[in-house]
N, C-alpha and C positions, 0 to 999 in steps of 0.2 A: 193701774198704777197712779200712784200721786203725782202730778206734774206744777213745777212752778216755774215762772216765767220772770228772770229779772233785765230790766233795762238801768241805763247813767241816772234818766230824769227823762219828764213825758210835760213837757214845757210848751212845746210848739209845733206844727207841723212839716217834718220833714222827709227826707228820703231812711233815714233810720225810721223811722218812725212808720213809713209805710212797708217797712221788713217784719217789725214786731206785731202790725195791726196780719200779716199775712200771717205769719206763726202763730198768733191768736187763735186764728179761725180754724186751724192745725187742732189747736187743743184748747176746745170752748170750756172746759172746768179750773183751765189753769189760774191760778190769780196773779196779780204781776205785783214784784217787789219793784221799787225804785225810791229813789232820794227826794226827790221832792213831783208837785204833780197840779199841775193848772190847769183847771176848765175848762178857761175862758180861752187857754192859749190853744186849748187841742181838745177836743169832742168826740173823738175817734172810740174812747174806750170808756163810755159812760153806759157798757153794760157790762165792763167786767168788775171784780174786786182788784181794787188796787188798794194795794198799803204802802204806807210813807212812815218812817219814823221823827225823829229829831230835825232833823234837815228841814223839814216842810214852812220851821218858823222863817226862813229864810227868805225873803220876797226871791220869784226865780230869776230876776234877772242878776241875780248875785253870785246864780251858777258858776258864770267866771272866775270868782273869787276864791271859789273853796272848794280846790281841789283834792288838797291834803284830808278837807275836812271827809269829803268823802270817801276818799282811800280809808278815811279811820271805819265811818259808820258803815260800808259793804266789808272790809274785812272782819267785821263783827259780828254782822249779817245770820244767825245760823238757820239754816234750812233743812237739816239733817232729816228732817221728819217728813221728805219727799222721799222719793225713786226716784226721778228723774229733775234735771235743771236745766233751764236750756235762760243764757244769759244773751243776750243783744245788746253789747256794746265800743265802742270805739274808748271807753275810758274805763272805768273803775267796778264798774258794776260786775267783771271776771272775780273779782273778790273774795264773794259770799262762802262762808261754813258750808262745805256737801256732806261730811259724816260718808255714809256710806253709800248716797245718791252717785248716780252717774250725772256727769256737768260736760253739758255739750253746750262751749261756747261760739256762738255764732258773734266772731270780732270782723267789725269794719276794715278796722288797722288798728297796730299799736297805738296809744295814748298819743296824741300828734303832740303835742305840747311840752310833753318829757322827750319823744324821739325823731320822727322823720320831719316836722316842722320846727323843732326848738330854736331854731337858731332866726327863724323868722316870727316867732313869738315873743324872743326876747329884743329881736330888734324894736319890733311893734308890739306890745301885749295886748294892744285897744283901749290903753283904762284914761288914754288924753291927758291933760296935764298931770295925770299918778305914773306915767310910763316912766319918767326915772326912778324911782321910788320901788317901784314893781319889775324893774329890769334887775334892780344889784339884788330884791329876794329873788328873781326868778336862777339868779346865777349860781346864790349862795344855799338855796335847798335844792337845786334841781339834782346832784351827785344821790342823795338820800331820797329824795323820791324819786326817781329814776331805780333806784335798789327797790324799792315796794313795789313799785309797778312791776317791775319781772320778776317779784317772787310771787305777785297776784297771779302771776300770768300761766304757774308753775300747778294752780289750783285744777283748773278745769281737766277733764281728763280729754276730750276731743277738741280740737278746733277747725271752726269754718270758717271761710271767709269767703268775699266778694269777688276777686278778682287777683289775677296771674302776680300783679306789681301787689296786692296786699300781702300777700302768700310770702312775696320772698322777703315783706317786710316783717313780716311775723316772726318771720326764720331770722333775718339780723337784729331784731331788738329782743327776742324771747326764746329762741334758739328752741323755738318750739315745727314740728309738722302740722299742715294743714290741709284739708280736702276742702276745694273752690265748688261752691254753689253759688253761682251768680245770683243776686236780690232779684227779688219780683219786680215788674215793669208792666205797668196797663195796657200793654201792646194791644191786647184785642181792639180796646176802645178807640185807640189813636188808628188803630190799620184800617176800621171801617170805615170806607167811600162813603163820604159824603155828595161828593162831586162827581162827574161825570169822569172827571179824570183829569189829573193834579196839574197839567201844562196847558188845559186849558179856561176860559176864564170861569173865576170862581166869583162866586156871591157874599161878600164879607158881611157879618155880622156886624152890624151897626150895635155900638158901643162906645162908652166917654174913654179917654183915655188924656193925659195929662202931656203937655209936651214939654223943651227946652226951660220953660217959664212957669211950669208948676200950674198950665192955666187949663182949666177942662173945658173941651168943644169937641163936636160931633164932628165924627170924621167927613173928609170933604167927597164928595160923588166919583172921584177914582179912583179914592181907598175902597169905598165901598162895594167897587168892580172893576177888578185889577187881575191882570194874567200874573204867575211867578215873576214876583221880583225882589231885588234885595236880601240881606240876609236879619234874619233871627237870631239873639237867643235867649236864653229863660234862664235866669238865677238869685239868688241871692246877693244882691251887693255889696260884697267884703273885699276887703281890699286883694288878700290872697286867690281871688275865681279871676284875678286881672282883666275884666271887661274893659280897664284903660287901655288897653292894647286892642280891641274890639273898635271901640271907638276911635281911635288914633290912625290905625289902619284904615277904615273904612273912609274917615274926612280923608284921609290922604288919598287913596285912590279915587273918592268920586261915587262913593256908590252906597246904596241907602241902608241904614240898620235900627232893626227894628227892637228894643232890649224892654224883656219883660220882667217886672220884680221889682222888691223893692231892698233897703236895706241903708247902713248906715253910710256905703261910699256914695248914695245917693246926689249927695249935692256937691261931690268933688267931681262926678260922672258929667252933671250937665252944667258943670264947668267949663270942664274939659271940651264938651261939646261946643261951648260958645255960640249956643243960637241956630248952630246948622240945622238948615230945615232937612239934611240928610239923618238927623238922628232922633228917634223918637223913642218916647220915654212911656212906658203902659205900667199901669200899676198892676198889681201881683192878681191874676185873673184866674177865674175855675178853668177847668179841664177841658170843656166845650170849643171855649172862648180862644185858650191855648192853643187848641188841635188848629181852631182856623187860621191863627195865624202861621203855625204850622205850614200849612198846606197850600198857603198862597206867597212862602216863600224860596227862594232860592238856594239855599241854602241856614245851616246852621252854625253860627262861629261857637266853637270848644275851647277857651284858651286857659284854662285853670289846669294844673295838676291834682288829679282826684283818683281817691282808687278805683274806684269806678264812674259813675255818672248818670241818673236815669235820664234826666232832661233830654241829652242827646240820643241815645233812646229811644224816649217816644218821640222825638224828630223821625228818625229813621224806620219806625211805625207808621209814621203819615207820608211818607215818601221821601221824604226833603234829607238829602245828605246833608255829612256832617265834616266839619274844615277843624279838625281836632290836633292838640296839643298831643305831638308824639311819645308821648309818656305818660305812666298812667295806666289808669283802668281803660283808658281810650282804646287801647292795644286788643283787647278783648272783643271789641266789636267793630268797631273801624279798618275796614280793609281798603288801602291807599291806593285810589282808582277806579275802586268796583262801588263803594256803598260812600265814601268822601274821600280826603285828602289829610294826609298829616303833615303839620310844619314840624321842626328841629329843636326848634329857640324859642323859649319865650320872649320873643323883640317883636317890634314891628316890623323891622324889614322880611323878616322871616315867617310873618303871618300877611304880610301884601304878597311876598313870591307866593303863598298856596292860596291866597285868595283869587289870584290872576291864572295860576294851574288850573283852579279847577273850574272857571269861565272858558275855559276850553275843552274840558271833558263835556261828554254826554252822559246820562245819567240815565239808567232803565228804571223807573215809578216801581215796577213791581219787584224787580228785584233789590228794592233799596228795602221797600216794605217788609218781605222777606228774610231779609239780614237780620229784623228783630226779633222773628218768631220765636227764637229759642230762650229767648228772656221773659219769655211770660211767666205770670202767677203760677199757673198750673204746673207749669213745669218744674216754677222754685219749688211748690209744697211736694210736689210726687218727689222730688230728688230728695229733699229734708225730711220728709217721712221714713222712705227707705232706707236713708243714712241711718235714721236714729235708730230704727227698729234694727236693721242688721246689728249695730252694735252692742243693743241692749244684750240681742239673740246669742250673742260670742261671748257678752261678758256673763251670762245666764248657765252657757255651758263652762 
């Protein structure tokens, strides 16, 4: 069979992106349709055929910009001259012309921007001094593109998604069903002991990293051999993953945090901070590097609402429970007491009571490890393989 693969845009590296690179490898003759596609931003797929149309003249950081535009150029999209589609995305790329292919779309969530985040997009859109300008259009076309997105959504004949909270967002914005295949997650790599064993002392990988002041120096001789301490965590920083509550929290109780990534709330974060030598700031580090500090912390703070989340994840691959925002794809793998803790609120006061909870629990190393076995690769692609072949099987007969 002919298989084609469309994603939104293949811009940069992310956790969609490490869904689409697994589905990849699912179907190595597939070629992938998407809107526009940078290089330099992402290396992941410089052995497959990718095509881009008109979109491409677009430098991609303009992505933000042109939503409508894409909703035009995927619904135009024709692909008819496959058998199979299998689309990966959170925005527009559900779209595409199937003719008489079967379209099995694998959605993150509904378009956040038209539906379960709109009202936090048009407070903030990110475009800085254009946010008045870009709030009254975002108010006065969101009704009509909001109509296109759910008649996109009307196209695909199967949908997947991520996680329990995507699912029932699928069902209120697309009045669509959906079978949950949790994304792929590196669990093997993160679960492999490095150490003797996680509570006792580890050996840190000497490495630069940038602190309060933007200034790089080598870590000091009891970073570099340190039992668990402090909490973690790894993200992107945008204003919505609320790492200000991370931060805020942590100077208010007293206790160290270690935040990996980088991102544009970057310089309001070590702001916020104000110097504290309890906050440390590491720029966006490989896998390796990650897992160490992983493994030599105390935990991991979750405070975003996400439909799911790898980052905590592979925290929970390396041992180190997770202090997660009760809603959410959190729900799907955070069990409150056995593997971390959930807070209620997104406030601070409501992420110090679970940060102080769970400095009183005990935590079992292996069975926290454990908790994430079932998010592995292998497991994503056996589950997405068998899906799709059952149904090709049904729609055959």
């Amino acid at each position: 069979m002919k298989v084609a693969i469309v994603c939104d845009w293949l811009v940069s590296v992310g956790g969609a992106e490490r869904v689409l690179r697994s589905i990849c490898d699912l179907f190595p003759d597939a070629p992938i349709y998407t809107s526009q596609y940078n290089k330099k931003g992402i290396d992941w797929f410089n052995d497959r055929e990718v095509h881009v149309g008109w979109l491409q003249i677009f430098p991609s950081c303009f992505r933000r910009f042109i939503g409508p535009l894409r909703q035009r150029y995927f619904s135009r999209l024709d692909l008819s001259n496959y058998d199979v589609i299998i689309s990966v995305t959170g925005a527009e790329a559900k779209a595409v012309k199937k003719g008489k292919a079967i379209h099995f779309c694998y959605c993150h969530v509904p378009t956040q921007y038209y539906w379960g985040m709109k009202d936090d997009y048009i407070k903030n859109p990110g475009f800085g001094i254009l946010n008045p300008i870009v709030r009254l259009g975002l108010k006065a076309f969101l009704p009509p593109l909001r109509k296109a997105d759910y008649e996109s959504a009307q196209r695909p004949d199967e949908f997947i998604t991520i996680s329990t909270y995507a699912q029932q967002q699928i069902k209120d914005a697309y009045d669509r069903e959906s079978t949950i295949i949790n994304p792929p997650v590196a669990v093997e790599k993160f679960s492999t002991r490095e150490f003797s064993t996680g509570r006792e002392t580890i050996k840190q990988q000497k490495s630069q990293y940038y602190g309060t002041e933007h200034k790089n120096h080598k870590m000091t001789k009891s970073q570099e051999n340190t039992s668990r301490h402090g909490f973690v965590t790894t993200s992107r920083q945008v204003t919505w993953k609320r790492l200000d509550l991370a931060v805020k929290a942590c100077l208010r109780l007293g206790v160290p945090l270690t935040i990996i990534g980088e991102g544009p709330e970057h310089k309001n974060l070590v702001k916020l901070a104000n110097g504290s030598k309890l906050i440390t700031f590491v720029p966006l580090a490989d896998q390796p590097t990650i897992k160490r500090y992983l493994e030599q912390s105390e935990g991991f703070i979750f405070p975003s609402l996400e439909p799911f989340g790898i980052a905590p994840v592979e925290a929970l691959a390396c041992g180190c429970p997770v202090i997660a925002y009760g809603k959410g794809g959190a729900l799907d793998y955070v069990e409150d007491g056995k593997n971390g803790v959930l807070f209620d609120r997104q406030s601070i006061g409501s992420l110090c009571r679970a940060i102080q909870h769970f400095q009183t629990l005990k935590f079992d190393d292996d069975k926290v490890r454990k908790s994430a076995l079932p998010f592995s690769e292998k497991n994503f692609q056996d589950k997405l393989k068998n899906f799709i072949l059952k149904k090709i099987k049904s729609k055959e007969v």
